[in-house]
Backbone as JSON Lines, residues from 0, in Angstrom:
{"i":0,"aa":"X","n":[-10.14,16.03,-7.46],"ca":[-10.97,16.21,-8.63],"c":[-10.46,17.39,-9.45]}
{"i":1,"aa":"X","n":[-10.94,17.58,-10.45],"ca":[-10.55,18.68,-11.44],"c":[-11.47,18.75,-12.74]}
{"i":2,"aa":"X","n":[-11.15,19.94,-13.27],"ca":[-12.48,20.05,-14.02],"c":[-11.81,20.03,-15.72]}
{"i":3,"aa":"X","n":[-12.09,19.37,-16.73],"ca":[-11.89,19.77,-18.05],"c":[-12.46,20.34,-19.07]}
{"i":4,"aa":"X","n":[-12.08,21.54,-19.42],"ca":[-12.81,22.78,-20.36],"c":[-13.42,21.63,-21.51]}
{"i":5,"aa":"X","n":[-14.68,21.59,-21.56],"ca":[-15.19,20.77,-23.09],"c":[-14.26,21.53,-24.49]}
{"i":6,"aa":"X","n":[-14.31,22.99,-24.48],"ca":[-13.96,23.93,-25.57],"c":[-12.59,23.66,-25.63]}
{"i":7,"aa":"X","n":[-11.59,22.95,-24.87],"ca":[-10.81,22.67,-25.31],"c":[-9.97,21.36,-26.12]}
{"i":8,"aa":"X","n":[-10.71,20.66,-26.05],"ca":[-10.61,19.48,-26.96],"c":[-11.53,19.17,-28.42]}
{"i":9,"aa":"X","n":[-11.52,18.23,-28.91],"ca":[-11.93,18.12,-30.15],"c":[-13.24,17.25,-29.78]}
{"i":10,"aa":"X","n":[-14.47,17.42,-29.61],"ca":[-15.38,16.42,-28.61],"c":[-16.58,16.55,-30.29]}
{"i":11,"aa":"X","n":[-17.19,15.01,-29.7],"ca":[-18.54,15.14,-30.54],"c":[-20.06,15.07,-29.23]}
{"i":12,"aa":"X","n":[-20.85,15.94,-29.73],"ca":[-22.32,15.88,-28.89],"c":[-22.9,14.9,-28.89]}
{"i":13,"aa":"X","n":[-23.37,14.37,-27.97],"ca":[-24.16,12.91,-28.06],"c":[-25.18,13.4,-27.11]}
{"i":14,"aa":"X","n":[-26.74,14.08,-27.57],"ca":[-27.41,14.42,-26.87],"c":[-27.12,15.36,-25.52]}
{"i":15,"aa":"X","n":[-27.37,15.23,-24.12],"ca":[-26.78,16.63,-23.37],"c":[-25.52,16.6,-22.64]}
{"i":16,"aa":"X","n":[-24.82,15.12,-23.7],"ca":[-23.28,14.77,-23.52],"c":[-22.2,15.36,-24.24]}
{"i":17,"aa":"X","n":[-20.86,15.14,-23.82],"ca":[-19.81,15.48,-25.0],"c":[-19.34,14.06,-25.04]}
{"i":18,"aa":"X","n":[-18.44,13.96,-25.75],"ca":[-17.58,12.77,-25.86],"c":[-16.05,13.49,-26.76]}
{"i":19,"aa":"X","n":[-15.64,13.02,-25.46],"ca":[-14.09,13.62,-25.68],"c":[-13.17,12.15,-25.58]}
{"i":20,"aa":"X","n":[-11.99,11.94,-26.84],"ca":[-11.59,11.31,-26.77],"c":[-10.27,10.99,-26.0]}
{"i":21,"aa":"X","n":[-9.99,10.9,-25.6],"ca":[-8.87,10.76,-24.55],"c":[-8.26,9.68,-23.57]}
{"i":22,"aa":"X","n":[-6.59,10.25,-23.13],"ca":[-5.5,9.32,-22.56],"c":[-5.78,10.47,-21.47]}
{"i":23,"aa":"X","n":[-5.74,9.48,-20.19],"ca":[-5.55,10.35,-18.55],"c":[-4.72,9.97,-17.95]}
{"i":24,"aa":"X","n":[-4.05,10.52,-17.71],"ca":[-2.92,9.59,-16.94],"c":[-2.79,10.73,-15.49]}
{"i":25,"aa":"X","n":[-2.77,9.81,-13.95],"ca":[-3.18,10.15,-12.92],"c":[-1.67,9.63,-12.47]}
{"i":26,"aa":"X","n":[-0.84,10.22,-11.98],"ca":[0.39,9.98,-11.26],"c":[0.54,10.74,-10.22]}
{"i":27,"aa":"X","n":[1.25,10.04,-8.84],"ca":[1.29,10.55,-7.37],"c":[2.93,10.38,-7.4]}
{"i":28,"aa":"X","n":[3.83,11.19,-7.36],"ca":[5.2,11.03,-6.98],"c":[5.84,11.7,-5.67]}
{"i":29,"aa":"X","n":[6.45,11.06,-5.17],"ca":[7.26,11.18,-3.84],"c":[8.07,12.27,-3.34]}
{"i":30,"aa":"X","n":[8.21,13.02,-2.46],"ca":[9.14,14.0,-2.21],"c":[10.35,14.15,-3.39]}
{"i":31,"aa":"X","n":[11.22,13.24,-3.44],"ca":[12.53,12.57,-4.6],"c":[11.89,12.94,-5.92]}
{"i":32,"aa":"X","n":[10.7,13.04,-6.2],"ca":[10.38,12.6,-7.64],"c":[10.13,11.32,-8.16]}
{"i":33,"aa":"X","n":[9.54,10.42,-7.17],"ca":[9.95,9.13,-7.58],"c":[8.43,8.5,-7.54]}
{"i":34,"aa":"X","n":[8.26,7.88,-8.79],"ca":[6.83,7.62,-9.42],"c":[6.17,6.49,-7.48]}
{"i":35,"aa":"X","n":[5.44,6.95,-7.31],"ca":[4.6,6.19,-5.91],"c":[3.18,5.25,-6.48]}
{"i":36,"aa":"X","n":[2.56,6.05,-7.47],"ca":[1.1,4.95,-7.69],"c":[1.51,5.95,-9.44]}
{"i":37,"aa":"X","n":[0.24,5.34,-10.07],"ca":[-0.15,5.57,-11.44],"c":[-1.59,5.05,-11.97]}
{"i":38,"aa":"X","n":[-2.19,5.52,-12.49],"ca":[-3.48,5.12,-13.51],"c":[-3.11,6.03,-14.59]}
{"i":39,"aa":"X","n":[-3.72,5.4,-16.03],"ca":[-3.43,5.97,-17.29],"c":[-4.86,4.95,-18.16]}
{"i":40,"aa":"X","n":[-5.54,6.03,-18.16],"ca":[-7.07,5.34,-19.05],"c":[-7.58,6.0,-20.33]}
{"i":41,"aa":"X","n":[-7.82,5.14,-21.24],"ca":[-8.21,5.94,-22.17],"c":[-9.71,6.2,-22.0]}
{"i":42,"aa":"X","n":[-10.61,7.0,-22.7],"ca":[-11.76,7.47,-22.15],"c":[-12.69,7.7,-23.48]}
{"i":43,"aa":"X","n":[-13.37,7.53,-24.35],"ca":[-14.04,8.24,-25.0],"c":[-15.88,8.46,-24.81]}
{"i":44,"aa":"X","n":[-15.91,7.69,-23.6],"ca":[-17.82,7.65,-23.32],"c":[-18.27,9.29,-22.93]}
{"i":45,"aa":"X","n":[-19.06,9.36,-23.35],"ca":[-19.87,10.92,-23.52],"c":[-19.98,10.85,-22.15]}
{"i":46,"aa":"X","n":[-20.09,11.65,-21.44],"ca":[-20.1,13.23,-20.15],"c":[-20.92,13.69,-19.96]}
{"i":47,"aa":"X","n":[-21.26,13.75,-18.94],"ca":[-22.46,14.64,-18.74],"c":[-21.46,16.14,-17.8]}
{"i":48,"aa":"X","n":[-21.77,17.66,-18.88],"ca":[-21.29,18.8,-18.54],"c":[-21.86,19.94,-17.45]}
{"i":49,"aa":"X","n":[-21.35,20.21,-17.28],"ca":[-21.74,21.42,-16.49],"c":[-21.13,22.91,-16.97]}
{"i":50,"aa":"X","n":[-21.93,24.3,-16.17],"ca":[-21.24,25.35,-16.99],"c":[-21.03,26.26,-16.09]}
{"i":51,"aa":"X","n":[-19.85,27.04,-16.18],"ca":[-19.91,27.82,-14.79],"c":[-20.04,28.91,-15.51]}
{"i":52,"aa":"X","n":[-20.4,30.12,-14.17],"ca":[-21.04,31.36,-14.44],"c":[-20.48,31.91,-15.42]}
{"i":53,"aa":"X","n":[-19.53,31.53,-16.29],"ca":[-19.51,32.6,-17.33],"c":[-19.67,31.87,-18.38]}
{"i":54,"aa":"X","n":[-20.42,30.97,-18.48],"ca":[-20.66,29.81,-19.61],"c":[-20.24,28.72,-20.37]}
{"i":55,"aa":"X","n":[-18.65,28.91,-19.69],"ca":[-18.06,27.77,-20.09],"c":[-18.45,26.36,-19.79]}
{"i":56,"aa":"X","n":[-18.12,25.52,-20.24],"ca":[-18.56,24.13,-20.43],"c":[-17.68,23.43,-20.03]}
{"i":57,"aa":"X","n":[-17.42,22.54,-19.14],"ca":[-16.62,21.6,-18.69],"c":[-17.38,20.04,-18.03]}
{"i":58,"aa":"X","n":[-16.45,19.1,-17.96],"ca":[-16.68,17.95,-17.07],"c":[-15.75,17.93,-16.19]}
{"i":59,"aa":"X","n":[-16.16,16.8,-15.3],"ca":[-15.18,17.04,-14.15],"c":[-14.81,15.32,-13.76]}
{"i":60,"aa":"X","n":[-13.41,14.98,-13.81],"ca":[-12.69,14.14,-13.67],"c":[-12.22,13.56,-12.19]}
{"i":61,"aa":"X","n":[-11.74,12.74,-11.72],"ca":[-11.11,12.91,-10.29],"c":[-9.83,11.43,-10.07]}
{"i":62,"aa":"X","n":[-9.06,11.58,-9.69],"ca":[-8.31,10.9,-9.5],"c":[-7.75,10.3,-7.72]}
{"i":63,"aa":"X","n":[-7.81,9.08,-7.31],"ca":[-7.68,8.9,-5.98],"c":[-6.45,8.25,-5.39]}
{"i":64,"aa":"X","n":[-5.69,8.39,-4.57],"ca":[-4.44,7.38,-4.33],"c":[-4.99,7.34,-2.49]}
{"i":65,"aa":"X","n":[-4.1,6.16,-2.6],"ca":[-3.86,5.58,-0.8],"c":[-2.9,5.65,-0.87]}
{"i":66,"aa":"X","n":[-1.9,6.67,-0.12],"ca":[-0.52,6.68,0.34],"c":[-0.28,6.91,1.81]}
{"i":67,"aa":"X","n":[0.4,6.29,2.62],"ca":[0.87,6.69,3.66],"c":[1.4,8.48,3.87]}
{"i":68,"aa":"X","n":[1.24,8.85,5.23],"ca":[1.82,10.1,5.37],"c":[2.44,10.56,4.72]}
{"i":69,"aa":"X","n":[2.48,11.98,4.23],"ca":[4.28,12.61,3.72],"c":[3.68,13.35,2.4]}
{"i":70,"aa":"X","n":[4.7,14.01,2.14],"ca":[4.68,14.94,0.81],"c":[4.6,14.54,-0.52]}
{"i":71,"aa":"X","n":[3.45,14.41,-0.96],"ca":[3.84,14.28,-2.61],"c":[2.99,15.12,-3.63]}
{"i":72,"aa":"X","n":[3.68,14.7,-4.91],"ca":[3.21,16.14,-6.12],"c":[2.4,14.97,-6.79]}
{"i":73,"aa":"X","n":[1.25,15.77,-6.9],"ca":[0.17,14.65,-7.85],"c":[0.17,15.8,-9.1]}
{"i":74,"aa":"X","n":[0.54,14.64,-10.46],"ca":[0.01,14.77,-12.04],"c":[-0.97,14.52,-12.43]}
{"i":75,"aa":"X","n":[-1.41,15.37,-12.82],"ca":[-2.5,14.91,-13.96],"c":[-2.41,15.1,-15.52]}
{"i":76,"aa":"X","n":[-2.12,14.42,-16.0],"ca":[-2.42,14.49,-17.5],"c":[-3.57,13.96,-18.72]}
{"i":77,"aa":"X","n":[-3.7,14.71,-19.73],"ca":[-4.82,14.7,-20.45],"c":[-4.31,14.9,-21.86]}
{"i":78,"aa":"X","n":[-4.4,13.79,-22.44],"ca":[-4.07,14.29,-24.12],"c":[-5.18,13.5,-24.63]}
{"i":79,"aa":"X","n":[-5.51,14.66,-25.41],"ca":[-6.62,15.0,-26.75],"c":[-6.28,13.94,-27.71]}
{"i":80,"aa":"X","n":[-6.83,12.85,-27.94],"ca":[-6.09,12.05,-29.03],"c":[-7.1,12.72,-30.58]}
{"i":81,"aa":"X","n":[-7.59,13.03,-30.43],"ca":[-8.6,13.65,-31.44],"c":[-7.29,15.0,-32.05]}
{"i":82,"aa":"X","n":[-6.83,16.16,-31.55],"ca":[-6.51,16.85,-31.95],"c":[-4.63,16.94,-31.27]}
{"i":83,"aa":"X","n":[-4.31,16.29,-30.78],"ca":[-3.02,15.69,-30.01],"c":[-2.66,16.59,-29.18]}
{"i":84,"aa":"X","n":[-3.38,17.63,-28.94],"ca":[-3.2,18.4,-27.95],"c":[-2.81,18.17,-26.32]}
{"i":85,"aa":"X","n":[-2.33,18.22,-25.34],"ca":[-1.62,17.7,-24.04],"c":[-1.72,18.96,-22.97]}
{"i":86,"aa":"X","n":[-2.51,18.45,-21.78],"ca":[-2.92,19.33,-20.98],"c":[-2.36,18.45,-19.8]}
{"i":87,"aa":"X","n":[-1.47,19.18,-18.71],"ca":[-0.79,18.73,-17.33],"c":[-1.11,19.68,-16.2]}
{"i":88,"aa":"X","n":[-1.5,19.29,-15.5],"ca":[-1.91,20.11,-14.01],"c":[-0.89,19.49,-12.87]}
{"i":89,"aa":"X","n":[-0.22,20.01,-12.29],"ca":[0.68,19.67,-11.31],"c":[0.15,20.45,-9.45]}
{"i":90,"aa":"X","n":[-0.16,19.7,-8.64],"ca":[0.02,20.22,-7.74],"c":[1.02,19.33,-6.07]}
{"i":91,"aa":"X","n":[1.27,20.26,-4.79],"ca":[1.79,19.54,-4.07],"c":[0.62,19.22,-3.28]}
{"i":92,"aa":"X","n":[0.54,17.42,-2.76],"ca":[0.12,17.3,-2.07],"c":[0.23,16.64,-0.46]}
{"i":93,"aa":"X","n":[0.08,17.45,1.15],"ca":[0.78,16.99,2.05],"c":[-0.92,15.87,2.31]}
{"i":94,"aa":"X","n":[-0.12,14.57,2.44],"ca":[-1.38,13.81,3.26],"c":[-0.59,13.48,4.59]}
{"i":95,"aa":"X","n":[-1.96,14.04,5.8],"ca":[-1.72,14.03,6.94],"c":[-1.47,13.03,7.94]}
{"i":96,"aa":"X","n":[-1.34,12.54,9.24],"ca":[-1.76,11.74,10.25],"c":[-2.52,11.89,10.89]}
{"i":97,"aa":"X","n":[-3.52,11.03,10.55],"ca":[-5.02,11.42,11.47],"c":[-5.05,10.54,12.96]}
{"i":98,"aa":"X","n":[-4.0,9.39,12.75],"ca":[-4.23,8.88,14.06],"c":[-3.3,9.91,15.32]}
{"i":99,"aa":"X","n":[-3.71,9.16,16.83],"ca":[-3.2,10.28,17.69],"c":[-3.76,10.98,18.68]}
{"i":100,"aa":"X","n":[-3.49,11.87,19.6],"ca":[-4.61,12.16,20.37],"c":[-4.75,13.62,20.01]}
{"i":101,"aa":"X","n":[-5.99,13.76,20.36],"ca":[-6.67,15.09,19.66],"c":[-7.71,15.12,18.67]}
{"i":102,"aa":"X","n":[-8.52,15.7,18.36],"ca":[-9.43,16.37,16.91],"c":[-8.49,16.3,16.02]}
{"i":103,"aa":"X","n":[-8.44,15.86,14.92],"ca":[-8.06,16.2,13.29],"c":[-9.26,15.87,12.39]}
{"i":104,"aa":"X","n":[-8.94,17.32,11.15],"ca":[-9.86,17.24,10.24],"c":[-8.85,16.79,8.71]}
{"i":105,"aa":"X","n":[-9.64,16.26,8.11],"ca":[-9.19,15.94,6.89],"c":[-9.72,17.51,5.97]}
{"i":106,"aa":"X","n":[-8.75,17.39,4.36],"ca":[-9.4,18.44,3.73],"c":[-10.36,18.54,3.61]}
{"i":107,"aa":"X","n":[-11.17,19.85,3.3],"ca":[-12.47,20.38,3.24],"c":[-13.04,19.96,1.57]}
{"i":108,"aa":"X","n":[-13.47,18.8,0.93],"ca":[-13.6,18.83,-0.6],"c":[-15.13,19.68,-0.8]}
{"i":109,"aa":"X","n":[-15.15,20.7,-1.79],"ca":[-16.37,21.41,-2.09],"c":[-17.08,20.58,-3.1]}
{"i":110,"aa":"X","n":[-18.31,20.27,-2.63],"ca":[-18.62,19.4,-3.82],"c":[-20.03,20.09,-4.27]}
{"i":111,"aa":"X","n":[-20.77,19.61,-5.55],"ca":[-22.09,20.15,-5.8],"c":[-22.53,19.23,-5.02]}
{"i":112,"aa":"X","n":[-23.02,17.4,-4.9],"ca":[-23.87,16.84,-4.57],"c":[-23.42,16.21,-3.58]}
{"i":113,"aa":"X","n":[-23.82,15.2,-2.69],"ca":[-23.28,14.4,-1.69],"c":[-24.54,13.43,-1.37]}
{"i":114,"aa":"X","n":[-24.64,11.95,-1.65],"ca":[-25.37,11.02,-1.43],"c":[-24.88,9.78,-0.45]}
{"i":115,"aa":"X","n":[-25.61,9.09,0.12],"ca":[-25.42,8.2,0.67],"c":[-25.31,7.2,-0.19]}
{"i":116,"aa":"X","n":[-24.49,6.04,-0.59],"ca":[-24.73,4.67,-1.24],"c":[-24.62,3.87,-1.13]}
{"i":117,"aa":"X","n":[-24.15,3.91,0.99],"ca":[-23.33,2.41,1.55],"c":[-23.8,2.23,2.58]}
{"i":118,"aa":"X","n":[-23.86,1.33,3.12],"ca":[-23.75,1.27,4.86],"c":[-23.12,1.72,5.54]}
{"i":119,"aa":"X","n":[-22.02,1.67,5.46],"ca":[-20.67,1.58,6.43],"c":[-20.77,3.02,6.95]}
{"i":120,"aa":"X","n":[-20.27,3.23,8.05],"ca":[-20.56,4.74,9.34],"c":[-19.68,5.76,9.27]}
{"i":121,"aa":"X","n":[-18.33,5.1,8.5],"ca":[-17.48,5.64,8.9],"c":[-15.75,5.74,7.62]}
{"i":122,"aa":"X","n":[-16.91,5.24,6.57],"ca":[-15.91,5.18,5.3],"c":[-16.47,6.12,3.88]}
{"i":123,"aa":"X","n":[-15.56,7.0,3.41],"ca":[-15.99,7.43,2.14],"c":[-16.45,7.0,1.59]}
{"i":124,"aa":"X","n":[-16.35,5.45,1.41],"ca":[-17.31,5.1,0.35],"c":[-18.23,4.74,0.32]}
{"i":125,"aa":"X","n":[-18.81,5.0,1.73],"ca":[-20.31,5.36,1.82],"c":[-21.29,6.05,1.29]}
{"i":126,"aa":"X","n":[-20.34,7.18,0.67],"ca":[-21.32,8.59,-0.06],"c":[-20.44,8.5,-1.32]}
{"i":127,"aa":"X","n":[-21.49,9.26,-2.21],"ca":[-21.35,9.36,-4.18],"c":[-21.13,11.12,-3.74]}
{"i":128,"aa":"X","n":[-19.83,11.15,-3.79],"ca":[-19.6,13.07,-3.58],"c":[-19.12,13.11,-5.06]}
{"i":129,"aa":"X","n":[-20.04,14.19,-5.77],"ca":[-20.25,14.74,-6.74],"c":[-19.31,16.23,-6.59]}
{"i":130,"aa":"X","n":[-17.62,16.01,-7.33],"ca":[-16.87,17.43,-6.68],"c":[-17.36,18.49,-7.71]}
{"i":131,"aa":"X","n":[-16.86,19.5,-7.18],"ca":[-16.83,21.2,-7.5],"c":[-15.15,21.35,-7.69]}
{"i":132,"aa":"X","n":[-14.6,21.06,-8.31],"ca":[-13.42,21.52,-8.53],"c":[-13.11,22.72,-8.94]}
{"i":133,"aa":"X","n":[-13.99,23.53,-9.45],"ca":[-13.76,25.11,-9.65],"c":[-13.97,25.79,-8.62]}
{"i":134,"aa":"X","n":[-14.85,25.17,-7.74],"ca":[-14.85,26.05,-6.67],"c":[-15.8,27.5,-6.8]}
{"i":135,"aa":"X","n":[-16.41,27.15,-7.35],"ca":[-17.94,28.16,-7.76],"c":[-18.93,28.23,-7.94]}
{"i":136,"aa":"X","n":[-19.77,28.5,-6.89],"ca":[-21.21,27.99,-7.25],"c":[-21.89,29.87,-7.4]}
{"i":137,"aa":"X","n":[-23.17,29.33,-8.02],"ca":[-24.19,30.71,-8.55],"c":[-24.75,30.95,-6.87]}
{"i":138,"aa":"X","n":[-25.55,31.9,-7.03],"ca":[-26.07,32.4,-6.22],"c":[-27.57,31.46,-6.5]}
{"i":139,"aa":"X","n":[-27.82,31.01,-4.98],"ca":[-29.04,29.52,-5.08],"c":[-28.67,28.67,-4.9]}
{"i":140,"aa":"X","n":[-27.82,28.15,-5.79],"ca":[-27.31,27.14,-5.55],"c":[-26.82,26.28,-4.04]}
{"i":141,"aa":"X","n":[-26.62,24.41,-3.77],"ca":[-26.68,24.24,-2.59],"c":[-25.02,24.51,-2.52]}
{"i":142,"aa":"X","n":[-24.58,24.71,-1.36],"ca":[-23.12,24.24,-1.3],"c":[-22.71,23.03,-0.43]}
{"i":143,"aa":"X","n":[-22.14,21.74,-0.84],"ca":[-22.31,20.72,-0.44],"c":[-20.62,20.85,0.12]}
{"i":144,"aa":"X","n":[-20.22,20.42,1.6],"ca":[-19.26,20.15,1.92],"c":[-19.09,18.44,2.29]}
{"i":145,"aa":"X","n":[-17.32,18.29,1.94],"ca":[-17.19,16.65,2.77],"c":[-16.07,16.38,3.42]}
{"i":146,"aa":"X","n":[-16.05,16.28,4.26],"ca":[-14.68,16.13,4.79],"c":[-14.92,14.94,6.31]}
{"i":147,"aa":"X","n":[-13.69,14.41,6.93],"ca":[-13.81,13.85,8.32],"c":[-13.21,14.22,9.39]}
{"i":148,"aa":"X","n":[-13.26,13.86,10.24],"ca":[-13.41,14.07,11.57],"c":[-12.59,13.03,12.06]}
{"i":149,"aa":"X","n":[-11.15,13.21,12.58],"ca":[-10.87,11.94,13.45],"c":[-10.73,12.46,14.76]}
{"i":150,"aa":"X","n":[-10.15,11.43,15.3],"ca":[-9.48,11.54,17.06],"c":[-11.21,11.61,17.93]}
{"i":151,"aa":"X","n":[-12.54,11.45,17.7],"ca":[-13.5,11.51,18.24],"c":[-13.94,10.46,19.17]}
{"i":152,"aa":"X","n":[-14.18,10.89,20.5],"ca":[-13.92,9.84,21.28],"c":[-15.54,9.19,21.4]}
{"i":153,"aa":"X","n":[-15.61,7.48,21.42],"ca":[-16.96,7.28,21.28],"c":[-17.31,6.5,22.83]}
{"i":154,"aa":"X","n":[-18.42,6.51,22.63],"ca":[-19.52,6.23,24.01],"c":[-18.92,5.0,24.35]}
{"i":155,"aa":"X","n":[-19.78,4.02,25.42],"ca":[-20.0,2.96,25.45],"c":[-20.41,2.22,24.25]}
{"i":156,"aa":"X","n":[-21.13,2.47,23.48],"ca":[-22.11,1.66,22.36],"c":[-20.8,1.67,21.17]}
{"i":157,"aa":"X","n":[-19.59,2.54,21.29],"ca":[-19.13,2.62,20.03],"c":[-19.54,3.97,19.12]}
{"i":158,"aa":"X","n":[-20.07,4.9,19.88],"ca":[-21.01,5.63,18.85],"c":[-19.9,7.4,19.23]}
{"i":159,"aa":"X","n":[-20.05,8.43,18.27],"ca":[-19.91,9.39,18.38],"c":[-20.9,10.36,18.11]}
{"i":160,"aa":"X","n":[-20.69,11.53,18.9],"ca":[-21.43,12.77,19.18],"c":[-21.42,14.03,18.54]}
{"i":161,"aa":"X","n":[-21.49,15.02,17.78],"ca":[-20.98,15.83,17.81],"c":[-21.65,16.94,16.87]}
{"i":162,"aa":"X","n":[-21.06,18.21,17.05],"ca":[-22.03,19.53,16.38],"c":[-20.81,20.06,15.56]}
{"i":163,"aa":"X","n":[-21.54,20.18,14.13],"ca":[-20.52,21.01,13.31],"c":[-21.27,22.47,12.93]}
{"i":164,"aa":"X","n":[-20.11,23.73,12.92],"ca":[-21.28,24.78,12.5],"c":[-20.0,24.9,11.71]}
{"i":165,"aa":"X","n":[-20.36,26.33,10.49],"ca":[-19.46,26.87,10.05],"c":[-19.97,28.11,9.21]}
{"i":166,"aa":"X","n":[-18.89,28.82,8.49],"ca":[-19.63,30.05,8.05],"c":[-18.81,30.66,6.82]}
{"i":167,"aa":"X","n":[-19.97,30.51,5.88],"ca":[-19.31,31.29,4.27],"c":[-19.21,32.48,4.55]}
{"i":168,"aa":"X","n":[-17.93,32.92,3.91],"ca":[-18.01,34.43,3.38],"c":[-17.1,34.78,2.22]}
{"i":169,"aa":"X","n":[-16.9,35.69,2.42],"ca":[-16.05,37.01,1.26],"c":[-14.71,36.58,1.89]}
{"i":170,"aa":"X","n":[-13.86,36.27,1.22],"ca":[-12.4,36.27,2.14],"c":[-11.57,37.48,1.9]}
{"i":171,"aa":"X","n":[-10.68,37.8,2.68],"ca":[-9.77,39.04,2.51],"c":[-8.89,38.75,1.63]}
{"i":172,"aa":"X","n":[-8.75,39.67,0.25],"ca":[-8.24,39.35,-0.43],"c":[-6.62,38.77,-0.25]}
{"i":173,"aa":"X","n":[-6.07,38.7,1.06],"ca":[-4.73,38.73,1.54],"c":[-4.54,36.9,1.97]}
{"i":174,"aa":"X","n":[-5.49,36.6,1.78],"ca":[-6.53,34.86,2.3],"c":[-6.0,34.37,1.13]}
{"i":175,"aa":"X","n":[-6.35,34.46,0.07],"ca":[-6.33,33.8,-0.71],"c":[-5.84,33.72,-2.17]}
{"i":176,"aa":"X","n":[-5.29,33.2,-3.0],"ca":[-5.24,33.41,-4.25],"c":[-6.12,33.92,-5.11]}
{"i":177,"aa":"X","n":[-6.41,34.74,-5.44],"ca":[-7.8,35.32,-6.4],"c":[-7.45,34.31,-7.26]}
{"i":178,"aa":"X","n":[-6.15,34.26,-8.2],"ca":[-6.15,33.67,-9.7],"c":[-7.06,32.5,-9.92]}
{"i":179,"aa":"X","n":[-7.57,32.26,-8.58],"ca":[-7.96,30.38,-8.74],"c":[-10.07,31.05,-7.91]}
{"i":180,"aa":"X","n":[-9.96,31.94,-8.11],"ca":[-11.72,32.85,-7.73],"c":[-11.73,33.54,-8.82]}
{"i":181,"aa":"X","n":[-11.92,33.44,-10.26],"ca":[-12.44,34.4,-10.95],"c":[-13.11,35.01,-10.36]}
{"i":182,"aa":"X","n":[-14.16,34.6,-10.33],"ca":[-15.69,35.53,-9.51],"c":[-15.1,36.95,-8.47]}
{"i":183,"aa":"X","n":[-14.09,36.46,-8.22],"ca":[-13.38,37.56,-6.88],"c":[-12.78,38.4,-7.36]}
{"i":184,"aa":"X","n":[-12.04,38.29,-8.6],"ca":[-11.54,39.12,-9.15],"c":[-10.29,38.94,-10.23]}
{"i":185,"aa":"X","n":[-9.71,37.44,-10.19],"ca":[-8.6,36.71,-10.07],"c":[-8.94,36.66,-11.32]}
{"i":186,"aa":"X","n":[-7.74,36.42,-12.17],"ca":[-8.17,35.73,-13.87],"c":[-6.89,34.31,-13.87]}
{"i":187,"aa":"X","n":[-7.53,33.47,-14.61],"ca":[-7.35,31.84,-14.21],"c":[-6.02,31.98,-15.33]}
{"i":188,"aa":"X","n":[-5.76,33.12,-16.39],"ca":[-4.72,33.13,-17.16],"c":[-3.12,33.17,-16.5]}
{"i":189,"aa":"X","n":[-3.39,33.95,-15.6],"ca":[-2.5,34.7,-14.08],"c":[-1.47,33.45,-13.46]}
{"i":190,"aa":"X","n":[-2.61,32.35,-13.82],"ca":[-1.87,30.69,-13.14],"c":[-0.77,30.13,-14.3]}
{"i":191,"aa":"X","n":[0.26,30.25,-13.48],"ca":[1.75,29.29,-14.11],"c":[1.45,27.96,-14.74]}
């Protein structure tokens, strides 16, 4: 997921929406550089925004691939067809092997909301996870985590067991990138 500044595009208000006009284009490429999946949508239906603690205004987008194991760099792109402006976010991404013996966890996604909307026990798309891509919530606020659990060994019935605890804090500033924690101290300009 990822979040897009409203203030930076050319948007019209449609009640407690924006409507930003726009090309997305979602690309997953291979160790080589070599295009693996693609989506490219145009978009102009109004948004419902959110604002983080220092008032900015954004929506938040998300893009999904199924790839086998291994290294790849996911694109994101965003051009403003309203003002032709072109916004690219690049990051690397390793997807793991969860089969095997042992515990493995999948990434930790921070989300605001997390609902149930399926049956199924044991598939994402069981739940409507509402992400946090900034990675900031106010003070009050819930903090919703999602992530899975493999290698869990089940009963007779098919069924699994198990206790999760865990614990927020302050990280040492040596932990982590500030540039990507305003709140911590980091300024988001700082990012390449």
């Amino acid at each position: 997921s990822y979040a897009l500044p409203v203030d930076e595009f050319r948007y019209r208000r449609v009640g407690n929406r924006y409507a930003v006009d726009t090309h997305r284009g979602a690309f997953l490429l291979d160790s080589a550089l070599v295009e693996v999946s693609r989506e490219v949508v145009w978009d102009a239906k109004p948004r419902a925004v959110d604002h983080d603690p220092r008032g900015s205004v954004y929506t938040v987008d998300e893009a999904r691939w199924d790839a086998p194991p291994g290294r790849y760099t996911a694109v994101l792109e965003v051009h403003d067809n309203r003002s032709g402006r072109i916004g690219q976010f690049r990051r690397e991404v390793d997807t793991g092997r969860f089969a095997g013996p042992g515990l493995r966890l999948s990434d930790i996604l921070l989300a605001r909301d997390i609902r149930r909307v399926g049956q199924e026990e044991s598939s994402r798309t069981a739940f409507a996870v509402v992400p946090n891509p900034l990675r900031i919530y106010r003070a009050g606020d819930d903090v919703a985590v999602y992530f899975e659990v493999y290698g869990l060994t089940p009963d007779t019935n098919g069924r699994t067991a198990y206790d999760v605890s865990y614990t927020l804090s302050r990280p040492d500033p040596s932990e982590v990138d500030l540039r990507l924690f305003p709140e911590l101290g980091g300024t988001p300009k700082d990012i390449a």
